[in-house]
C-alpha positions in Angstrom: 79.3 76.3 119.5 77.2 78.9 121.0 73.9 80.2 119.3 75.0 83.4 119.3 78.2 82.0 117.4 76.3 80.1 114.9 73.7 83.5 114.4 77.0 85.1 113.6 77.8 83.0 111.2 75.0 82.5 109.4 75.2 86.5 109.4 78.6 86.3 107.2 76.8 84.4 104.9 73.7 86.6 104.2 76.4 89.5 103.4 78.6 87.5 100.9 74.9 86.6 99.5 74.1 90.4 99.2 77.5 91.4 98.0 77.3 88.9 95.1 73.9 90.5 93.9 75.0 93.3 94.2 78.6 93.2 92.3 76.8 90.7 89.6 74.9 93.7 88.4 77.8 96.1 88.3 79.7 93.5 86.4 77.1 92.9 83.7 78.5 93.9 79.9 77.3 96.6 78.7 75.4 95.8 74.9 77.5 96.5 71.7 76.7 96.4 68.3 78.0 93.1 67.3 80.2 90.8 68.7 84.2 92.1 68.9 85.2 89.3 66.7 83.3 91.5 63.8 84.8 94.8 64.4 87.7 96.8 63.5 89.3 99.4 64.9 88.2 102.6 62.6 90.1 105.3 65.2 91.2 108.4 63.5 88.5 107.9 60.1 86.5 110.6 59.0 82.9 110.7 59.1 80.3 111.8 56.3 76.7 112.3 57.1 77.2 110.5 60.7 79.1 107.6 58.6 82.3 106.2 58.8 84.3 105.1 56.4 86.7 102.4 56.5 88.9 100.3 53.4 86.2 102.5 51.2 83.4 101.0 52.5 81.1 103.2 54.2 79.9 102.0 57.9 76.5 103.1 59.0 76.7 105.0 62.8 74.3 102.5 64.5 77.5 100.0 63.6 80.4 102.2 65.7 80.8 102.4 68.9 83.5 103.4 71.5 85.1 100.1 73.0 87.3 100.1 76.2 88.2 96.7 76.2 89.9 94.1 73.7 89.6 90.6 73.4 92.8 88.3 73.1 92.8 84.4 73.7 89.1 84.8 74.3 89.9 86.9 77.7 88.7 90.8 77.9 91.6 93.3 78.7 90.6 96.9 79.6 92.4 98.9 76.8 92.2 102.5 76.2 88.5 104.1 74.9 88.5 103.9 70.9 86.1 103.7 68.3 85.3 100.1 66.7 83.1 99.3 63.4 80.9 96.0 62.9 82.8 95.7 59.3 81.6 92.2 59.1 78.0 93.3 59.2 78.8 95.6 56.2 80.3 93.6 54.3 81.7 89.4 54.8 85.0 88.7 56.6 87.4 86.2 56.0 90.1 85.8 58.5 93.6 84.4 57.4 96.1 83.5 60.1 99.6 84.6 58.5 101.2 86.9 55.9 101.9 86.3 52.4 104.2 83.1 52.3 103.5 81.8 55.7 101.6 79.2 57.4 100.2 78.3 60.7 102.7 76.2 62.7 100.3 74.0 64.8 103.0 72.4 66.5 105.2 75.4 67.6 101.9 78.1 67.9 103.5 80.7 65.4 103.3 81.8 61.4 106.7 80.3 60.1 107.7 79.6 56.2 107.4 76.3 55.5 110.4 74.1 54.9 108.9 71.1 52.7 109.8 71.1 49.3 106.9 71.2 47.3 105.7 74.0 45.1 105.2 77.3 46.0 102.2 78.2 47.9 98.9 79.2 46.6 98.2 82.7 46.3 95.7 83.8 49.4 94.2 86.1 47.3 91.9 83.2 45.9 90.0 81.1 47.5 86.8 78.6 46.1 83.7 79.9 47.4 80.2 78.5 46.9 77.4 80.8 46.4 74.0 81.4 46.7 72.6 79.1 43.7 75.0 76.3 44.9 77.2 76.9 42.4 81.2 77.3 43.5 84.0 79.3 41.9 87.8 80.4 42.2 87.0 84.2 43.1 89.4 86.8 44.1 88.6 87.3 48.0 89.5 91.6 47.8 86.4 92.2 46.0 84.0 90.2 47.7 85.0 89.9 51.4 86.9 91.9 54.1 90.1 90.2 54.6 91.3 90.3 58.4 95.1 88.8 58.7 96.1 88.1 62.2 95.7 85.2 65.0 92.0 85.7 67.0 93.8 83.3 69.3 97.7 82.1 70.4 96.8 78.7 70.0 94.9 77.4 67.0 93.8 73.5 66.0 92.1 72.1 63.2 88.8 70.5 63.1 89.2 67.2 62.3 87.2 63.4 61.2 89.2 60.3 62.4 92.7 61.6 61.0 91.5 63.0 57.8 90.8 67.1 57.2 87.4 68.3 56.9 86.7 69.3 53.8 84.8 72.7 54.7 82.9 75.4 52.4 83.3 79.0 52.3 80.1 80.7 51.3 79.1 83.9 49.7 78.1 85.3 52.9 80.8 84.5 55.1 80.3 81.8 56.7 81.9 78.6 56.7 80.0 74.9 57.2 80.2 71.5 56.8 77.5 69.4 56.1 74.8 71.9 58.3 77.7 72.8 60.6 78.5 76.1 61.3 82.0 77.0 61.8 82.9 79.0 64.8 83.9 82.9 64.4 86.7 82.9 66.5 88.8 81.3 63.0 91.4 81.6 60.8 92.4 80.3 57.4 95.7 78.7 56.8 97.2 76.8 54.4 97.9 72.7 55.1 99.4 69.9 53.7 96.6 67.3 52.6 97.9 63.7 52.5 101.6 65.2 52.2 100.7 66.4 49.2 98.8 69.4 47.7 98.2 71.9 49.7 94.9 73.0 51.1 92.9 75.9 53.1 91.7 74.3 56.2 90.0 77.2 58.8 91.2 76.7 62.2 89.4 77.5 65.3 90.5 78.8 68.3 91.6 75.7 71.5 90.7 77.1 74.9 92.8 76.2 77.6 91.0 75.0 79.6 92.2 72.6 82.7 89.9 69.8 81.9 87.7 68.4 84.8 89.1 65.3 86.1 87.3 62.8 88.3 90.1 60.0 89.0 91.9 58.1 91.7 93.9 61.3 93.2 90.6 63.4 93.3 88.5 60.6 95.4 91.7 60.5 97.5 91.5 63.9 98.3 87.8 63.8 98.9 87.9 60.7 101.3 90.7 62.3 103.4 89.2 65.4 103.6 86.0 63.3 105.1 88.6 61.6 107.7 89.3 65.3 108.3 85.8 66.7 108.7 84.7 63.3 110.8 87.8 64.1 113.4 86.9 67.7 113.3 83.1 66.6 113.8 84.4 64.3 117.1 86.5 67.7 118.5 83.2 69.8 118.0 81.0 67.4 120.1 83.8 66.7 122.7 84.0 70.1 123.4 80.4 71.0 123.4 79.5 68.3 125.9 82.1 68.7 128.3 81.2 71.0 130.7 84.0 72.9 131.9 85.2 74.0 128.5 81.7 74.4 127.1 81.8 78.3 127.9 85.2 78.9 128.3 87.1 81.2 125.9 89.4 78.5 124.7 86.2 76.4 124.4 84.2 78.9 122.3 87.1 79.3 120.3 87.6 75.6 119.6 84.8 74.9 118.8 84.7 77.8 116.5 87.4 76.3 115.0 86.6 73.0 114.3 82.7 74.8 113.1 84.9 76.4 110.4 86.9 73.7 109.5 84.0 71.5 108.9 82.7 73.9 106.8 85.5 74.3 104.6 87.1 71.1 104.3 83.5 70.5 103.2 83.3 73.0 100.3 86.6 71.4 99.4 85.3 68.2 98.4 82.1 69.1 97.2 84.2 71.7 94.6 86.3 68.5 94.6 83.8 66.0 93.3 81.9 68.5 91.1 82.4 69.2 87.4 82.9 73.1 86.8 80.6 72.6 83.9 77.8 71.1 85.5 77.7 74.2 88.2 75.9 77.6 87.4 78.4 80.6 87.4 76.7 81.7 90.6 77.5 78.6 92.5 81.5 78.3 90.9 81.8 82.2 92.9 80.0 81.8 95.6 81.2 78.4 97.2 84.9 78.9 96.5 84.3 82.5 98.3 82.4 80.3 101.3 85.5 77.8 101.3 88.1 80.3 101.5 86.4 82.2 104.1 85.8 79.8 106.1 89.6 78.5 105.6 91.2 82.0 106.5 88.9 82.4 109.0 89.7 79.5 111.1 93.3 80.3 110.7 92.9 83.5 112.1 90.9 81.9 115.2 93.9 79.8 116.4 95.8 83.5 116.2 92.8 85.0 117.9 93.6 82.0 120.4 97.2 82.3 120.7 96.6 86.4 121.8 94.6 85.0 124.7 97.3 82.1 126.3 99.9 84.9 126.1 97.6 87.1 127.8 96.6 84.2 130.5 100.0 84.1 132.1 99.6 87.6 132.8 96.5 87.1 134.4 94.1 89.0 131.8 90.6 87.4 131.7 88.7 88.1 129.3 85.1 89.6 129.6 82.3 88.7 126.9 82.1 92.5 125.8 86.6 92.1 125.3 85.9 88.5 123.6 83.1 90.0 121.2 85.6 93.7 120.6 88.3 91.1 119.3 86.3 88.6 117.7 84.0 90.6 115.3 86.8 92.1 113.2 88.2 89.3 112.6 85.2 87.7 111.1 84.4 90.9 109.3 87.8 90.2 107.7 88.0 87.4 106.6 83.7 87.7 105.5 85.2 91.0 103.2 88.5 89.2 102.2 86.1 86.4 100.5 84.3 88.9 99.0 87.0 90.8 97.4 88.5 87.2 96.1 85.5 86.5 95.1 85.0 89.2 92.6 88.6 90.1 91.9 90.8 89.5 88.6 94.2 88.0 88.4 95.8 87.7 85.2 92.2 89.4 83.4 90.9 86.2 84.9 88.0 86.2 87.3 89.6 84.6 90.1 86.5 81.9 90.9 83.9 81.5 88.4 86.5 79.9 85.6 86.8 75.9 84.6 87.9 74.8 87.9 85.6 76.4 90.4 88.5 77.0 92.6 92.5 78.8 92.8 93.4 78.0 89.0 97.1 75.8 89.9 98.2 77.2 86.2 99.0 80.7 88.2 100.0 82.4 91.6 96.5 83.6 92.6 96.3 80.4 95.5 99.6 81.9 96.4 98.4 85.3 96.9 94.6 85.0 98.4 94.8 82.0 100.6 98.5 81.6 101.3 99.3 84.5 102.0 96.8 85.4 104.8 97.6 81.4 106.0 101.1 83.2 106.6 100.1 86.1 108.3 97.9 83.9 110.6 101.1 81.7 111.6 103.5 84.4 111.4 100.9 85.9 114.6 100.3 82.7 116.2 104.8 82.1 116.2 105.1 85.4 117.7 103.1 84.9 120.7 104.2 81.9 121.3 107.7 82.9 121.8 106.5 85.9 123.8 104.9 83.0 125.7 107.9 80.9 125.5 110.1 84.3 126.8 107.5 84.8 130.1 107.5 80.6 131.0 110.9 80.8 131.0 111.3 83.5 133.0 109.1 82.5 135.7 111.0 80.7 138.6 110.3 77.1 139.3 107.6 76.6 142.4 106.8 73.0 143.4 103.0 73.1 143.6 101.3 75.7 141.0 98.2 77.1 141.4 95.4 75.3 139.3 94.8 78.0 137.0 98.0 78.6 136.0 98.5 74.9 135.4 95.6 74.5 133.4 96.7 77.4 131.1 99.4 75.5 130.2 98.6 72.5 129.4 96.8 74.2 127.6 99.2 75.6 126.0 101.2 72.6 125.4 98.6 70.7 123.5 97.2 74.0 121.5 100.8 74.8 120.5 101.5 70.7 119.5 97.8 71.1 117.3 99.4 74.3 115.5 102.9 72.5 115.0 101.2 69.9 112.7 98.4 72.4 111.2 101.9 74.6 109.6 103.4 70.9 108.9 100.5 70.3 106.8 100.1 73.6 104.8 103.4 74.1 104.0 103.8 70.3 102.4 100.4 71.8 100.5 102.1 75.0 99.7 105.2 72.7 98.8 103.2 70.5 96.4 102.1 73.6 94.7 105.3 75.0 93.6 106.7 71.6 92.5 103.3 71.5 90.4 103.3 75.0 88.9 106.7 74.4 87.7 106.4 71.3 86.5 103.4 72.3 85.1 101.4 68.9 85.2 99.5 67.4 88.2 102.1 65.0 89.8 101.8 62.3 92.7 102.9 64.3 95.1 99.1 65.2 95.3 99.0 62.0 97.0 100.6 63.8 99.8 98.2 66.4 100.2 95.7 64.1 100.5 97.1 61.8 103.2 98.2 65.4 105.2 94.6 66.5 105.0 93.2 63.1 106.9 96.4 63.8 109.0 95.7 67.1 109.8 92.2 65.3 111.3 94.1 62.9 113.3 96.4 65.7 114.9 93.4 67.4 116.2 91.9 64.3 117.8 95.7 63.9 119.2 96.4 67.6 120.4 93.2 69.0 121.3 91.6 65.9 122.7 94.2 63.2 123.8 96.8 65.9 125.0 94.3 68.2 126.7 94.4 67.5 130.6 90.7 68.9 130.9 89.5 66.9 128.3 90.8 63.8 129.4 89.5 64.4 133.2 86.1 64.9 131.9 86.1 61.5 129.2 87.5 59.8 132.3 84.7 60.3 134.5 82.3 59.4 131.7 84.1 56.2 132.0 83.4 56.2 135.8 79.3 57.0 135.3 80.0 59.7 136.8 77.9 63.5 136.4 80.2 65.9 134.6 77.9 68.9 134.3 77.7 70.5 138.2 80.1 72.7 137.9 80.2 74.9 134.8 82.3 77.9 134.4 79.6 80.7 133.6 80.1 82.9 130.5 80.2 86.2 132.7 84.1 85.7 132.2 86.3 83.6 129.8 88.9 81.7 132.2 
């Protein structure tokens, strides 16, 4: 790859660098009163004296505040501007998950009346509560605490020893522990059966989501194909840069271009691959998705880039450095701005990298949207010229002897074209896994495929570009030979 190339390069990094400063700083939270788990919403209560009153308690002002946002299932949703109270400042909270009569289904994720026959429940309205002097008592929970009713989460779970409940403690202040541990805010109280017999308040806290990180046989798969990938990709890069009359050729540039941005992101890939999110600063989980998929979408847009020019070849349209350059830098600027927008964009109230997988989250369409899609686009160019290129061949008579050019362009052709063939085979059986995935929704072998396509993907390259280019294959021939390949380079004044 040319230095210039590389400088270029190394330029789109610096600006998805800046970028992330910059948007970091926009994106910071803006400091509130108290956490949202302790407000309420007081819209539409009266003020006295720059107080607020809410449930007859009066709320100092220094505790409201105007909130444009709401939290559910621990994700923040831009809601209309409205004012919100730190009521559990004022005075305790105690959360309870269901109405009157109703407990928490853990199984099914919903309030439901239970169906075992056993006495009624216990009223909510009492609950034992332990004190300051360590004493405990039945009180009545209206006069002491702010009740909240209502889910903080869709899916609660209990906190439990072995198979046994934890017995927990409710104290005077609000809080909830368990021998010195502090039970998390993000609760609610419910009412379960203990030992299939009595019934018994057990908080329950709120279970993220999350995809947990796994490091098994499937991922090391995928890592040690991509390697086969990046090592074939590796051998393409050096081939090209050593042999002389494709060294400063367009299509030589622009392969090895290619197989730079490959390297690079098939590279990202496993590293993300290997890594535990949780062991990676949020910086890093942004900033090295955003790298991979530029890179990614970036190369794809290359072999369009590439495609252009054969079509252009058979009508005798060389291509100038100043016309290569004109052509070339908007599409890097593209795909360097697409990775930033990804990189800082929502789907779903979702950051899109930065979450627990460091990568497209395969529980949604977001892979879909940001890196599939442009994939498409870049094929969807690269199958129109080639019929346009298809159309012109076809139209051309027959001669016996063709001029060199011409039948260098396309062989060309014919080996570029075979590399793309297998490049689409490979992404679509990855876009193919995806779907069966998302609908099933568990990991399934079938990521076994994807694997073994990446190392093929690697293989196809040494196959198309290397064994099936007639250029290539002269020059490795007289290296055979002993022979000097480097007298007669094509100079850079014009891209043949």
């Amino acid at each position: 790859m040319s230095l210039r190339m590389a400088q270029f390069c190394f330029l789109g990094v610096l600006v998805i660098l800046s970028a992330a400063r910059c948007a970091w700083g926009y994106h910071e939270e803006t400091h509130y009163p108290c956490a949202f788990i302790d407000t309420a919403n007081i819209t539409g209560s009266y003020g006295s004296d720059g107080s607020y009153v809410h449930n007859w308690t009066m709320i100092p002002r220094h505790l409201v505040a105007v909130y444009d946002f709401v939290i559910e299932n621990g994700i923040r949703i831009p809601a209309t501007p409205h004012l919100r109270a730190c009521v559990c400042k004022t005075t305790p909270c105690v959360r309870i998950c269901c109405q009157e009569g109703e407990i928490y289904d853990l199984e099914r994720r919903q309030c439901l009346v239970p169906t075992v026959e056993l006495s009624t429940l216990p009223s909510q309205s009492h609950m034992q509560v332990e004190f300051n002097n360590g004493s405990l008592r039945d009180v009545e929970l209206q006069s002491r605490f702010s009740i909240h009713v209502g889910l903080p989460c869709e899916h609660m779970k209990t906190v439990t020893k072995g198979s046994e409940y934890v017995h927990w403690t409710l104290h005077e202040n609000g809080t909830i522990t368990h021998r010195g541990y502090t039970f998390s805010k993000h609760y609610c109280f419910t009412l379960l059966l203990h030992r299939n017999s009595t019934w018994e308040w057990q908080p329950l806290a709120c279970a993220p989501e999350k995809l947990h990180f796994v490091l098994g046989v499937r991922e090391w798969t995928y890592a040690i194909c991509l390697l086969i990938a990046i090592i074939s990709m590796f051998i393409v890069l050096i081939v090209y840069l050593l042999c002389s009359e494709m060294r400063n050729s367009f299509y030589g540039v622009a392969i090895k271009t290619y197989a730079f941005c490959m390297i690079l992101g098939y590279a990202l890939l496993g590293y993300l691959t290997l890594h535990n999110p949780a062991n990676l600063s949020n910086a890093a989980c942004r900033i090295l998705p955003s790298l991979a998929l530029m890179y990614l979408v970036l190369s794809f847009y290359i072999l369009s880039f590439i495609a252009f020019k054969l079509y252009l070849s058979f009508h005798g349209v060389v291509f100038t450095k100043l016309m290569f350059w004109l052509i070339f830098t908007p599409i890097v600027l593209i795909a360097v701005g697409w990775s930033i927008f990804v990189g800082f964009s929502y789907y779903g109230y979702r950051l899109i990298f930065g979450g627990d997988t460091c990568w497209f989250d395969p529980r949604n369409w977001s892979i879909m949207i940001y890196l599939y899609a442009p994939v498409f686009v870049a094929c969807a160019i690269c199958a129109f010229f080639y019929i346009l290129s298809l159309i012109y061949i076809s139209e051309q008579p027959e001669l016996e002897t063709e001029k060199s050019f011409e039948s260098i362009e396309k062989n060309r052709f014919r080996s570029f074209w075979k590399y793309v063939g297998y490049t689409a085979l490979v992404w679509l059986v990855c876009v193919c896994v995806f779907a069966f995935n998302y609908y099933r929704e568990e990991r399934s072998h079938l990521n076994y495929a994807v694997s073994f396509c990446m190392a093929f993907h690697g293989f196809a390259a040494l196959y198309a570009l290397i064994g099936k280019n007639q250029q290539i294959q002269n020059f490795l021939r007289r290296i055979d030979n002993e022979e000097d390949t480097c007298e007669n380079s094509v100079p850079l004044s014009s891209f043949g």
